[in-house]
C-alpha positions as CSV (number, residue, x, y, z in Angstrom):
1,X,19.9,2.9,32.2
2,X,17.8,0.2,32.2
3,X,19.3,-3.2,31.4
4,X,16.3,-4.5,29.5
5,X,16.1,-1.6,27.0
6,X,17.6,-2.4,24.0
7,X,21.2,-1.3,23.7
8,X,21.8,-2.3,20.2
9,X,19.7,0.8,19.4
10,X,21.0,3.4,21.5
11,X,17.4,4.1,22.8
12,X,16.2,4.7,26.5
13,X,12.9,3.5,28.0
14,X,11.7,7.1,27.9
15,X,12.8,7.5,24.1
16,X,10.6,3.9,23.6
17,X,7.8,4.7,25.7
18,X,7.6,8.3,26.0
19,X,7.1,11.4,24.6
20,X,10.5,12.8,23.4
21,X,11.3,16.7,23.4
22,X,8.8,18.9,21.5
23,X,11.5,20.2,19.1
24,X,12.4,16.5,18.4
25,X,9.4,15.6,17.6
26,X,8.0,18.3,15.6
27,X,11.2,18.0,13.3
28,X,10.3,14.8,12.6
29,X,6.7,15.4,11.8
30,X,8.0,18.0,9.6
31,X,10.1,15.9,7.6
32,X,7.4,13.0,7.1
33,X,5.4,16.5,5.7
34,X,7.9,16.8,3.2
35,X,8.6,13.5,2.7
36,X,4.4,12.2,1.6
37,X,4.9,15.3,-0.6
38,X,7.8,14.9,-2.6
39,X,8.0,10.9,-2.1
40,X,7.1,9.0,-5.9
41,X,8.0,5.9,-6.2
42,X,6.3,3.4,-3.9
43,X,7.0,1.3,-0.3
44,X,11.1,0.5,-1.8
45,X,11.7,4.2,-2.7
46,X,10.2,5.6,0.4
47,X,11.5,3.6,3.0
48,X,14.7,4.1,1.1
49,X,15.1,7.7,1.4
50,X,13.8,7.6,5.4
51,X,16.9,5.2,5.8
52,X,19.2,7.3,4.1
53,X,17.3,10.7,5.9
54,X,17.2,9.9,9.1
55,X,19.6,6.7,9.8
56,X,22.4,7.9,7.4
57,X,22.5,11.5,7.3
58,X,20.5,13.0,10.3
59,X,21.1,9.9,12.7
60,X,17.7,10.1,13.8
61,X,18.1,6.5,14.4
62,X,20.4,4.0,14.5
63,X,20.6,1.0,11.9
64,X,19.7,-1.6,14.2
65,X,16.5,0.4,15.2
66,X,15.6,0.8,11.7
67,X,16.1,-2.6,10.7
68,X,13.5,-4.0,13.7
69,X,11.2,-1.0,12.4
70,X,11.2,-3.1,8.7
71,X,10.7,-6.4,10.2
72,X,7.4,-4.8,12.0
73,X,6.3,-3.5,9.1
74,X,6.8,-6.9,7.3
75,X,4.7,-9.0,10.0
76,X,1.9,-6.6,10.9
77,X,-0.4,-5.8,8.1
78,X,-0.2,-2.3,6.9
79,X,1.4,-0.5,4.0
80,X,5.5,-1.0,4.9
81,X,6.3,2.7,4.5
82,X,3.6,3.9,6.6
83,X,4.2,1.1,8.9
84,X,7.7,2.1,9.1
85,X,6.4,6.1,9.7
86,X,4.5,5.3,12.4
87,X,7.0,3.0,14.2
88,X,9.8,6.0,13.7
89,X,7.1,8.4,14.9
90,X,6.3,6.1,18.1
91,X,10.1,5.5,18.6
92,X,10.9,9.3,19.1
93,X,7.7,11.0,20.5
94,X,5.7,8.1,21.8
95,X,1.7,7.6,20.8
96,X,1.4,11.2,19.6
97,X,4.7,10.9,18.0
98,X,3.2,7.9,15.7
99,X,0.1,9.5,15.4
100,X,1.6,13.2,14.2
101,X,4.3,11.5,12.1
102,X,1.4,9.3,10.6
103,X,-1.2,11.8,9.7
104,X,2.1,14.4,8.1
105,X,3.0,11.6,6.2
106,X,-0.4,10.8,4.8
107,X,-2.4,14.5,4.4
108,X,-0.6,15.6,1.2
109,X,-1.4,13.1,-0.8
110,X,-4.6,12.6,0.7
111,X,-5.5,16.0,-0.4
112,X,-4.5,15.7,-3.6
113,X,-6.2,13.3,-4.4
114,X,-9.6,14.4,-3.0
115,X,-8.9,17.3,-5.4
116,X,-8.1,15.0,-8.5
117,X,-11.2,12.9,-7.0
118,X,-13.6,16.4,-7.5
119,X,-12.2,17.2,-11.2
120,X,-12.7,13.5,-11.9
121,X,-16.0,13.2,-11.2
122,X,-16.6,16.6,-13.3
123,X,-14.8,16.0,-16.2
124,X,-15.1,12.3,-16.3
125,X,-18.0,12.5,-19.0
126,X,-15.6,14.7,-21.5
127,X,-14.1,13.7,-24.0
128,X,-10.7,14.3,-23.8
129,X,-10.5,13.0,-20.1
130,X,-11.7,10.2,-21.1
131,X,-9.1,9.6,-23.8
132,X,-6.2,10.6,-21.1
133,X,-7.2,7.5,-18.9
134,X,-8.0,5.5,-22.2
135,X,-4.2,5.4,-22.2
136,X,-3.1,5.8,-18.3
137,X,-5.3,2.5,-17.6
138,X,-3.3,0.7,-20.0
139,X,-0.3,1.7,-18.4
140,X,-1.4,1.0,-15.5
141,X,-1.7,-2.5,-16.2
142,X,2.4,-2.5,-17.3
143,X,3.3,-1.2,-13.9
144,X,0.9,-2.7,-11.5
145,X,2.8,-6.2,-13.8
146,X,6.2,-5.2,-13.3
147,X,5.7,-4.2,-9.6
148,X,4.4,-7.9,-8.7
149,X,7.3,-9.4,-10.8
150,X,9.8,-8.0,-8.4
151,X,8.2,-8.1,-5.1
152,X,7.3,-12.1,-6.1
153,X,11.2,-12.3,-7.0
154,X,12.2,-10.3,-3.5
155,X,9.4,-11.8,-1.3
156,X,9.2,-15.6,-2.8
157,X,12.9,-16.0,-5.0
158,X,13.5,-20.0,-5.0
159,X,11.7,-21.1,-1.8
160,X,9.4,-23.9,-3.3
161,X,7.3,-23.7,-0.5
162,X,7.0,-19.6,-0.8
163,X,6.4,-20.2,-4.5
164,X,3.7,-22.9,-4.4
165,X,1.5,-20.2,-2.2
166,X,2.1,-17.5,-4.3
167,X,0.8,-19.6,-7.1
168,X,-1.9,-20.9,-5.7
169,X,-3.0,-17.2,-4.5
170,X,-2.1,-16.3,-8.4
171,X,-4.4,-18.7,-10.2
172,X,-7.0,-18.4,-7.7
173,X,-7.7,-14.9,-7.6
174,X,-7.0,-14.5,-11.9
175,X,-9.4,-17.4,-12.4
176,X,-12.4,-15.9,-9.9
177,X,-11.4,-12.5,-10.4
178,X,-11.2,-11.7,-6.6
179,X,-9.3,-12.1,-3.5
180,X,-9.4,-14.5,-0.9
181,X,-7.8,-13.3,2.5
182,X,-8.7,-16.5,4.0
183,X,-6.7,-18.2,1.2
184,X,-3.9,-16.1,1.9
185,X,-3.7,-16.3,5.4
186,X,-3.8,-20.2,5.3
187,X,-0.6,-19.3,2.9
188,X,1.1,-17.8,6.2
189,X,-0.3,-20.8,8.7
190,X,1.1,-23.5,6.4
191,X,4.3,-21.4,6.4
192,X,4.3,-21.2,9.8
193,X,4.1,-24.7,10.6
194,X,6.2,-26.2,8.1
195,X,8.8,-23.5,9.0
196,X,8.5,-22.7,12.9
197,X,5.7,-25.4,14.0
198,X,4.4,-24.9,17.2
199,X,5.2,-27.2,19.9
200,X,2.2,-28.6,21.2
201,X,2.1,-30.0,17.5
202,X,4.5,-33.2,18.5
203,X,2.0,-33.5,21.7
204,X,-1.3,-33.2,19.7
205,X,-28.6,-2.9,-1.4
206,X,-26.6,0.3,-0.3
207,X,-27.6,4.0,0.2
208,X,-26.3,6.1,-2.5
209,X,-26.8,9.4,-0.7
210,X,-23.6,11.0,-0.4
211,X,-22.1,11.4,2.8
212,X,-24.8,9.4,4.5
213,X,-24.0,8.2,7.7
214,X,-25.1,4.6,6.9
215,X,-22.8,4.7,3.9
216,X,-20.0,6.3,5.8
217,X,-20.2,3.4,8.1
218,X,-20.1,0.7,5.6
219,X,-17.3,2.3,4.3
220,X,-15.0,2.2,7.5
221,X,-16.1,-1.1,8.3
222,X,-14.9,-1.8,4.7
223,X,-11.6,-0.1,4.2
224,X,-10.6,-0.7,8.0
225,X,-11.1,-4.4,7.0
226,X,-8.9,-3.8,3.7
227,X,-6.4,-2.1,6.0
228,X,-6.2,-5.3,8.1
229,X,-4.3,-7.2,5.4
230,X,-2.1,-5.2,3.5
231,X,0.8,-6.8,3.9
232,X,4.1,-4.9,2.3
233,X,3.6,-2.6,-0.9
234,X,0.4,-0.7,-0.7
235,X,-0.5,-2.3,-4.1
236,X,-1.4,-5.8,-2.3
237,X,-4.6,-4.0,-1.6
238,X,-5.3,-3.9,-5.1
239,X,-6.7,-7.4,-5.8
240,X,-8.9,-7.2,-2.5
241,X,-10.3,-3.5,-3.3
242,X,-11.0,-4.5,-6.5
243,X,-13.0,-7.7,-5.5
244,X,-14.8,-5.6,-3.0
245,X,-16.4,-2.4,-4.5
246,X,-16.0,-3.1,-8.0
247,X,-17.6,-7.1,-8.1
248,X,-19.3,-7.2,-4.4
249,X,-21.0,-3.9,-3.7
250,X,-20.9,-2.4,-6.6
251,X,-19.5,1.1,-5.8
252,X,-17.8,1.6,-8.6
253,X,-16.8,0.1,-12.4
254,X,-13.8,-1.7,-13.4
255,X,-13.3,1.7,-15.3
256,X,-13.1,4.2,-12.3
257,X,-11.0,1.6,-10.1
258,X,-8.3,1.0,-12.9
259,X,-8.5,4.8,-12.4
260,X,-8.2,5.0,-8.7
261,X,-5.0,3.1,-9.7
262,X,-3.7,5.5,-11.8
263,X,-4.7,8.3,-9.6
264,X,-2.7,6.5,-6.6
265,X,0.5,6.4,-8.8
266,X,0.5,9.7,-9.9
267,X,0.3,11.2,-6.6
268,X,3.3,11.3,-3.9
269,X,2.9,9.4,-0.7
270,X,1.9,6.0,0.0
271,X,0.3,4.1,-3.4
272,X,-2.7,2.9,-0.8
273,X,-4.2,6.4,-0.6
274,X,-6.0,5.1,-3.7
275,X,-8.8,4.3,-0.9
276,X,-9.5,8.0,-0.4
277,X,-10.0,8.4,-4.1
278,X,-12.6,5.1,-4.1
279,X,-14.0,6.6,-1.2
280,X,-14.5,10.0,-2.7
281,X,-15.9,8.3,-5.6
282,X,-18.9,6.7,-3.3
283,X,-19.6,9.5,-0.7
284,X,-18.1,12.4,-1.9
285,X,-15.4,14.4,0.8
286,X,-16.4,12.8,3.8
287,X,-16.1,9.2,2.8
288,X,-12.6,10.0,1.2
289,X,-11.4,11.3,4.2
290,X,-13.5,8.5,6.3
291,X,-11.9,5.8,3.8
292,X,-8.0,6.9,3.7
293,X,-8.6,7.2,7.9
294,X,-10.3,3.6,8.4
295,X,-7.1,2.0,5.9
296,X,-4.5,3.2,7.9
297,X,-6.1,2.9,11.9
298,X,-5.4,-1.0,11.9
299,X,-1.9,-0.3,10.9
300,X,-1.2,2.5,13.3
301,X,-2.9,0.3,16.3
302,X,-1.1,-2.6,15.6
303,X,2.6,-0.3,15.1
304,X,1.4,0.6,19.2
305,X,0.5,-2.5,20.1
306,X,4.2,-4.0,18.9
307,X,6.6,-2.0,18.9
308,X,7.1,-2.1,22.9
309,X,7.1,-5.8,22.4
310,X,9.6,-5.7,19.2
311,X,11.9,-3.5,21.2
312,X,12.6,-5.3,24.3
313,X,12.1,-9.2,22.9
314,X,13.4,-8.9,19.3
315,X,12.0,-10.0,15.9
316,X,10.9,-14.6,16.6
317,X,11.2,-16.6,14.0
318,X,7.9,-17.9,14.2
319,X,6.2,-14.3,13.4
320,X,8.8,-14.1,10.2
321,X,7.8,-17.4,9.1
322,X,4.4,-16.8,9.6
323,X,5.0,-13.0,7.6
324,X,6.7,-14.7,4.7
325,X,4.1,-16.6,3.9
326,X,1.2,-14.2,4.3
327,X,3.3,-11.7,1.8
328,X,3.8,-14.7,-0.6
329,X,-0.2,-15.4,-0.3
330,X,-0.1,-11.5,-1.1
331,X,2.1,-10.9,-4.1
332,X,0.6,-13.8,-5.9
333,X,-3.2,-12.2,-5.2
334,X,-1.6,-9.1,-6.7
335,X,-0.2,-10.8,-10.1
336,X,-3.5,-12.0,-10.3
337,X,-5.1,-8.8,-10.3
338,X,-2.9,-7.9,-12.8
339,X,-5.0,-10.2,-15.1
340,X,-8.2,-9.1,-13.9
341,X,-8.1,-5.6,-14.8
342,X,-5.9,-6.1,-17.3
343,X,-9.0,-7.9,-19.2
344,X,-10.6,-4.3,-18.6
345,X,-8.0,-1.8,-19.1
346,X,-6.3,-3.6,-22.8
347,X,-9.1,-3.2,-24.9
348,X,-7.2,-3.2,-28.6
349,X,-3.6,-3.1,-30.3
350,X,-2.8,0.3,-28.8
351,X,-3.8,-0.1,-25.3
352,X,-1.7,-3.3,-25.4
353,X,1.0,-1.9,-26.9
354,X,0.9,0.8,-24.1
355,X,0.9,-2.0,-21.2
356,X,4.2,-3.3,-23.0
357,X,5.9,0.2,-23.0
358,X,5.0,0.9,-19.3
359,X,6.0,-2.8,-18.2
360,X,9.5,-2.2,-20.2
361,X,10.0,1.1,-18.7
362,X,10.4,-0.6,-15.4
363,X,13.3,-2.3,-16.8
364,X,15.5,0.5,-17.9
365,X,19.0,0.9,-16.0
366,X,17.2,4.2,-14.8
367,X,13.8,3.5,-14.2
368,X,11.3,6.2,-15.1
369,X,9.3,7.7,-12.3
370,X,5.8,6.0,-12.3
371,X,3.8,9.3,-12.9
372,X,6.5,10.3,-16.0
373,X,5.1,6.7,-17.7
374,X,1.4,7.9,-16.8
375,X,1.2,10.6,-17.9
376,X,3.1,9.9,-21.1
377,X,0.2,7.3,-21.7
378,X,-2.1,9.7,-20.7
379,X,-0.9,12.3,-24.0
380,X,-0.5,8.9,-26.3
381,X,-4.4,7.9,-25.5
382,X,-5.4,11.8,-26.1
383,X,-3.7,11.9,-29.3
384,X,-5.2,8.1,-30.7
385,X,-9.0,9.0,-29.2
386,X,-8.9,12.7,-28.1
387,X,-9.4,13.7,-32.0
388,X,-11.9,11.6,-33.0
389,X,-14.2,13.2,-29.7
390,X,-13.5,16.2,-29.5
């Protein structure tokens, strides 16, 4: 064997480099099938049950493997479960491993939500449908709240430094009602120099035609763009979506992207397929399929690019530094965008009462399953507004 590969892991060059055996593979791309099925939760539940799948139980990988897989995820933009997908993927099967393992893990709830994207854009002018997202919107709000609570305590916790970019990010983006991914990658510069500093410092108008090809092409240059700089949970995209085709161009009300929200929660899979619901929403089929595809590309490419790299150097200090900072920038965006369409989606008494409930449900001992909460707001804003329209 080949002293450079990384023993710690158990893997040989040709498991790192090369395609492993069919049978291998396929049983992995299976399970990811399953797993963006069946998966609720978010990035910590996911990621959680690959662990305990395939380090735990099937011994797909070892620990060691597993934990250099999470610290990828963390420094290259992406969504962290997908990340983490196509890193497993590229570990046992090489390029079409990743790329297999990727596109399993991301087609069920893709096609869900193209479906929910067609009866939304159906039924969207009844009564009734409106009254379910009445109350899901509010909810929403509680959620999207209590889901940038804890990542700012897990990512930022009492590092001043972590904290004051996280703030900054916060009161920036609630007080201009949009994202700055400059801002937040300054956030992960000024972490990585104060942290890990280098050392040459001490020496020194749109188409509206669905499925138009001009359109389509806005739209990947968009979304691959958005894709660039999701760092951790999928729902850091939130803030930059939101600034982007509701306030920029225009694609779609604060309405019908507090929806694309809900939609994204109540839908297995990675939260960040709200993209292909946005997308449907502008162009119809092709530009959901074209949006979901141009969000995850930049993560894939990068998961290629590293991974040899990660494998046979390790995880530097300087690249966490630089990470934690950029995540800080990001969580604090997020809890800002929690203000933003919070503006939209509490309207009166009820709907705030609503945001309450769904930000205390996080709280329970045994936390309710997001799409439980959503759809429970869903029947309560029927019953308040359904009867008065219908």
């Amino acid at each position: 064997m080949d002293t450079g590969s990384p023993a710690s892991s158990g893997l040989t060059p040709r498991q790192i480099s090369g395609p492993a055996p069919a049978g291998a593979t396929w049983g992995l791309v299976g399970y990811f099938l399953r797993l963006g099925a069946t998966g609720f939760g978010g990035p910590a539940a996911l990621t959680a049950a690959m662990f305990r799948d395939l380090v735990e139980r099937r011994r797909v990988i070892d620990e060691a493997a597993f934990q250099r897989g999470m610290t990828l995820a963390q420094i290259c933009p992406g969504p962290l479960a997908a990340q983490l997908c196509f890193y497993i993927g590229y570990l046992k099967g090489g390029l079409w491993g990743a790329t297999l393992a990727g596109i399993a893990f991301v087609l069920p709830s893709l096609v869900i939500v193209l479906v929910l994207g067609w009866l939304y854009q159906r039924l969207s002018g009844l009564p009734w449908m409106q009254a379910t997202f009445y109350g899901a919107g509010a909810a929403v709000v509680g959620l999207v709240a209590a889901s940038a609570a804890r990542l700012f305590r897990k990512t930022v916790g009492r590092d001043l430094l972590l904290l004051a970019v996280g703030l900054v990010t916060l009161l920036v983006t609630a007080s201009t009602g949009r994202e700055y991914v400059a801002l937040i990658l300054a956030g992960g510069f000024a972490a990585w120099l104060v942290r890990h500093p280098p050392t040459w410092l001490y020496s020194l108008d749109r188409t509206r035609e669905a499925g138009s090809v001009l359109l389509l092409l806005q739209l990947s240059g968009f979304f691959a763009y958005a894709g660039t700089f999701v760092f951790g949970s999928g729902l850091a995209i939130v803030p930059f979506l939101q600034g982007g085709v509701v306030q920029d161009r225009h694609w779609l009300t604060e309405r019908q992207f507090i929806d694309a929200v809900a939609v994204a929660l109540l839908t297995p899979g990675p939260v960040v397929i709200a993209t292909a619901f946005i997308g449907f929403l502008i162009a119809g089929p092709a530009g959901g399929v074209v949006a979901a595809a141009a969000t995850f590309l930049p993560s894939l490419a990068l998961t290629l690019l590293f991974t040899p790299l990660l494998e046979r150097f390790g995880p530097r200090p300087a690249l966490q530094a630089w990470a934690s900072g950029i995540t800080a920038g990001a969580v604090g965006a997020l809890a800002g965008a929690v203000l933003v369409i919070g503006r939209q989606a509490v309207r009166d008494l009820p709907t705030a009462l609503l945001a309450l409930v769904a930000l205390l449900s996080t709280l329970l001992r045994r936390k309710l399953p997001d799409p439980f909460v959503l759809l429970a707001a869903a029947m309560v804003g029927l019953l308040l507004q359904g009867n008065s329209r219908l």
